[in-house]
C-alpha positions in Angstrom: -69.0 -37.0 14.9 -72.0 -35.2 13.4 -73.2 -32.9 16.6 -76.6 -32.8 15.6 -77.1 -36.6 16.5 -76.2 -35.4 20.3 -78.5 -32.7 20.1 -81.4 -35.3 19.1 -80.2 -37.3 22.2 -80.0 -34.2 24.3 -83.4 -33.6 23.4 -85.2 -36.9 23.3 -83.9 -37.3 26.9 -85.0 -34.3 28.1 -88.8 -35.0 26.6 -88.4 -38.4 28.7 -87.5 -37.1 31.6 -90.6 -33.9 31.2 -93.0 -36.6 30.9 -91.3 -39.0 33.7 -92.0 -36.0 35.9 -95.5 -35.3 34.7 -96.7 -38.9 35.2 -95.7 -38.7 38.9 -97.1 -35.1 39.4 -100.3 -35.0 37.3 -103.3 -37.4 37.1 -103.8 -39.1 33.7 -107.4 -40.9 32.8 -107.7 -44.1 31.5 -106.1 -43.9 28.0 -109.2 -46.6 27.3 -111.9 -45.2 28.3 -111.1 -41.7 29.6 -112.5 -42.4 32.8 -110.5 -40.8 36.0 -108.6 -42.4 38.8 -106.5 -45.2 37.0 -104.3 -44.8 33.4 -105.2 -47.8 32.2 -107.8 -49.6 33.7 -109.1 -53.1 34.3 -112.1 -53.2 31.9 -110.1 -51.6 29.0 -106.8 -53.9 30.1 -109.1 -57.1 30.0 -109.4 -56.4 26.3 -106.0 -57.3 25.4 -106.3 -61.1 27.9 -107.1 -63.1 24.2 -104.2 -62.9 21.9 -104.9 -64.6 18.2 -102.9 -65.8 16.1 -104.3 -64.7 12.8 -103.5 -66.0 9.0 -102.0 -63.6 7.0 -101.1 -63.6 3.1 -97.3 -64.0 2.4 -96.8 -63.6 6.4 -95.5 -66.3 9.1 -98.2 -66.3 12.0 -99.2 -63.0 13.4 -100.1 -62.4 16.6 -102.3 -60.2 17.1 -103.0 -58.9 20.9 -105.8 -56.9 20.3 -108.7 -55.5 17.7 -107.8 -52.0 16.4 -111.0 -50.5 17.5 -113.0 -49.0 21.0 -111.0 -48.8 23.6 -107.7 -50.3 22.5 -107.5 -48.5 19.6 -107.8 -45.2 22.1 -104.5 -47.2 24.5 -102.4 -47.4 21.0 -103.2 -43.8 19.8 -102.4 -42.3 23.7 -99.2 -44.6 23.4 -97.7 -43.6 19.9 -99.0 -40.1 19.8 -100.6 -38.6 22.4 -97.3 -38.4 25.1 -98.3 -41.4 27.2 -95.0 -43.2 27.5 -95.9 -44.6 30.8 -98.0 -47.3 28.4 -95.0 -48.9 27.3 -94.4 -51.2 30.6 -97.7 -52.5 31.0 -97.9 -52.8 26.9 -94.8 -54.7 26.9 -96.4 -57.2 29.9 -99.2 -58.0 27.7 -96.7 -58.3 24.6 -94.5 -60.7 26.6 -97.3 -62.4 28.6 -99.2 -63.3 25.0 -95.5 -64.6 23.9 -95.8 -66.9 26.9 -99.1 -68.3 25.7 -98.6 -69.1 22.5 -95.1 -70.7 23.6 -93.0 -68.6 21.5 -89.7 -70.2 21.4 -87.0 -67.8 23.1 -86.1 -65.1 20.0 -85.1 -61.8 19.1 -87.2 -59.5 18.8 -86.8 -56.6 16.0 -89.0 -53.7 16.4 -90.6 -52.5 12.8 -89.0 -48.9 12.3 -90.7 -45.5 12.4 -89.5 -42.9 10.0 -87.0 -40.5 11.5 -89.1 -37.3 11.2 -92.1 -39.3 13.2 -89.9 -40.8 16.0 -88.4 -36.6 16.6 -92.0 -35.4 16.9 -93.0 -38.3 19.3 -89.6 -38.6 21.5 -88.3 -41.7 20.8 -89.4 -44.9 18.3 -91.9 -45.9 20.1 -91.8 -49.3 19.1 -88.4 -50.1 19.9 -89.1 -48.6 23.6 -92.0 -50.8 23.4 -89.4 -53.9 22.5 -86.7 -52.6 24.9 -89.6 -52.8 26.9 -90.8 -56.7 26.6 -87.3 -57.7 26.9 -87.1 -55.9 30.5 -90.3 -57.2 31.3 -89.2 -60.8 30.0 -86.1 -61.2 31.9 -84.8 -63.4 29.5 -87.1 -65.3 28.5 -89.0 -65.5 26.1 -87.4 -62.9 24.5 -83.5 -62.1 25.0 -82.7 -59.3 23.3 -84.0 -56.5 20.9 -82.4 -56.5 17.2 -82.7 -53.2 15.5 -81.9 -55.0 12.2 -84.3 -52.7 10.0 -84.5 -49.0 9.5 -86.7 -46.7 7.1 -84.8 -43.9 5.2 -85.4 -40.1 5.5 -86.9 -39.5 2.6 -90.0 -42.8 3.1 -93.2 -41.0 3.4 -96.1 -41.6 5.7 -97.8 -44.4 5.4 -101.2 -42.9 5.9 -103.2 -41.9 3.2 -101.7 -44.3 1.1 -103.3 -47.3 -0.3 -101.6 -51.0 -0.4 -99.9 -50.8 -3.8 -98.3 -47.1 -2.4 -97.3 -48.5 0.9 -95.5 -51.4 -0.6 -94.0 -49.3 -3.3 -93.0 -46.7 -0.4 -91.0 -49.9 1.6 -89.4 -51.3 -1.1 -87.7 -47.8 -1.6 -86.9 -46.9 2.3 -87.5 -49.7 4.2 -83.5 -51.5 4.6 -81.4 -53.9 6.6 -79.0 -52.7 8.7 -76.5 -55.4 9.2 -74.9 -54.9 12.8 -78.2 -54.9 13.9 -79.6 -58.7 12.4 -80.6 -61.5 14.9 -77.2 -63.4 16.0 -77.3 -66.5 14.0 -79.8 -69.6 14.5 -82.1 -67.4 17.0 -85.4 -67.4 16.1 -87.1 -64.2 14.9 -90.2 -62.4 16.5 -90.7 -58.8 14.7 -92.8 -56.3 16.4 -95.3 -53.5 15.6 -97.9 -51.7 16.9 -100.9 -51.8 14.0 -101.6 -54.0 11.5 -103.3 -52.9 8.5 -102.7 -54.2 5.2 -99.9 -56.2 6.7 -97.0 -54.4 3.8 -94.6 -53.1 6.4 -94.8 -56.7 7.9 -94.2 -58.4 4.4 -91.6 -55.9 3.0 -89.7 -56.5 6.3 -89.9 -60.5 6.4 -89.0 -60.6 2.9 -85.9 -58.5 4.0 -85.3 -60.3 7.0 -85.1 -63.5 5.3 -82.9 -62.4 2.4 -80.6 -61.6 5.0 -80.3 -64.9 6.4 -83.4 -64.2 9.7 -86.7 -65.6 8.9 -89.0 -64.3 11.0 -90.5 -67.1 13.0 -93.8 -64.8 14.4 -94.9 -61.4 14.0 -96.5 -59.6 17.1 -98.7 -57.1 16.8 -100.3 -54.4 19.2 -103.4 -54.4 17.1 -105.1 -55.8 13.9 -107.2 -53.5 11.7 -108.3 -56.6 9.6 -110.8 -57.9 11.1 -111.8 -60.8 7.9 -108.4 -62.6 8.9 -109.2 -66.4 10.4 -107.6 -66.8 13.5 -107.7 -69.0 16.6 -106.4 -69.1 20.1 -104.0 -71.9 19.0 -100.1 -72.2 20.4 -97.0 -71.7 18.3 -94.8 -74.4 19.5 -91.0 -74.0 18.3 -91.9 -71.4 15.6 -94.5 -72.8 13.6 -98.3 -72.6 14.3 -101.1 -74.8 13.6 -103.4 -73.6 11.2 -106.5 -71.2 12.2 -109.7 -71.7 11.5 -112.0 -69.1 10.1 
């Protein structure tokens, strides 16, 4: 066994358990707002109470929990890069609660992968805490279990600074199935990312998810950076949505 995956371990546990410490010891302000005396408070929450499913091209429904601007762009940001971990619970309760209200059939959900070199410097793939997360939060239902069917190779680059032809190009070189990790058989499919921008890493991995035998049924998202896609407050219902309106 390569030692150096145990060191990673060793490590990424030992970040975890700093900033496990430093949430109970330290104040933190509203990663929102920045205002002091609650991490994430109630007029910054509210923002994410009116998930959307959105039309996207080449994409099953997204769902889309919250604009990727103001203040919810700040909760994302403090989440994924800024060392506040303690996000991920009351993320993943807006994640499962907006799974609830668009009756989302009971599925598995498969976090979209970070690049290797981004999840060391942030402590952990913070969307797969994020799906460990949601299912924790769930109980059950509506989602059972987390599928790490996809992963992005060493060498894939960073996806910012690159435009929509790069980004796809960069996926269809690193972006891959692993195999042990695919949805068992005949659940439905609910991938899972933070941002949505040109919607390629949600494209490249449906594409590879279905190839493999699991469509994905919906595709949750933190945020939405598009703001021209039509959407409506409409229900899935067994995996399929009704259209939105613009």
């Amino acid at each position: 066994m390569d030692g150096s995956s145990g060191d990673g371990s060793r490590v990424s546990g030992a970040l975890s358990a700093f900033w496990a410490l430093a949430d109970l010891l330290l104040p933190a302000p509203c990663a929102g707002c920045g205002a002091d005396g609650d991490r994430w408070c109630p007029a910054c929450r509210a923002r994410w109470r009116r998930p959307a499913l959105v039309e996207m091209p080449g994409l099953p429904p997204v769902l889309a929990l919250a604009p990727y601007a103001g203040s919810a762009r700040e909760v994302v940001l403090a989440y994924k890069e800024r060392g506040r971990r303690e996000l991920a619970r009351p993320l993943a309760a807006e994640v499962a609660g907006a799974l609830r209200a668009a009756a989302v059939p009971p599925a598995a959900l498969v976090p979209a992968p970070s690049r290797p070199a981004a999840a060391r410097a942030r402590g952990g793939d913070h969307v797969l805490r994020l799906a460990r997360a949601v299912v924790a939060r769930s109980g059950g239902a509506p989602v059972p279990c987390v599928s790490r069917a996809l992963a992005l190779g060493r060498r894939a680059a960073d996806s910012v600074g690159l435009d929509p032809a790069g980004r796809a190009e960069n996926l269809a070189r690193h972006l891959r199935v692993r195999p042990r990790g695919l949805p068992p058989p005949g659940c439905a499919v609910v991938l899972l990312d933070d941002v949505l921008t040109t919607g390629a890493t949600a494209r490249a991995a449906t594409a590879l998810l279905a190839a493999a035998g699991r469509p994905v049924d919906v595709v949750v998202v933190l945020t939405l950076a598009d703001r021209r896609a039509p959407r409506s407050l409409v229900r899935v219902g067994g995996g399929t949505a009704d259209r939105p309106h613009p």
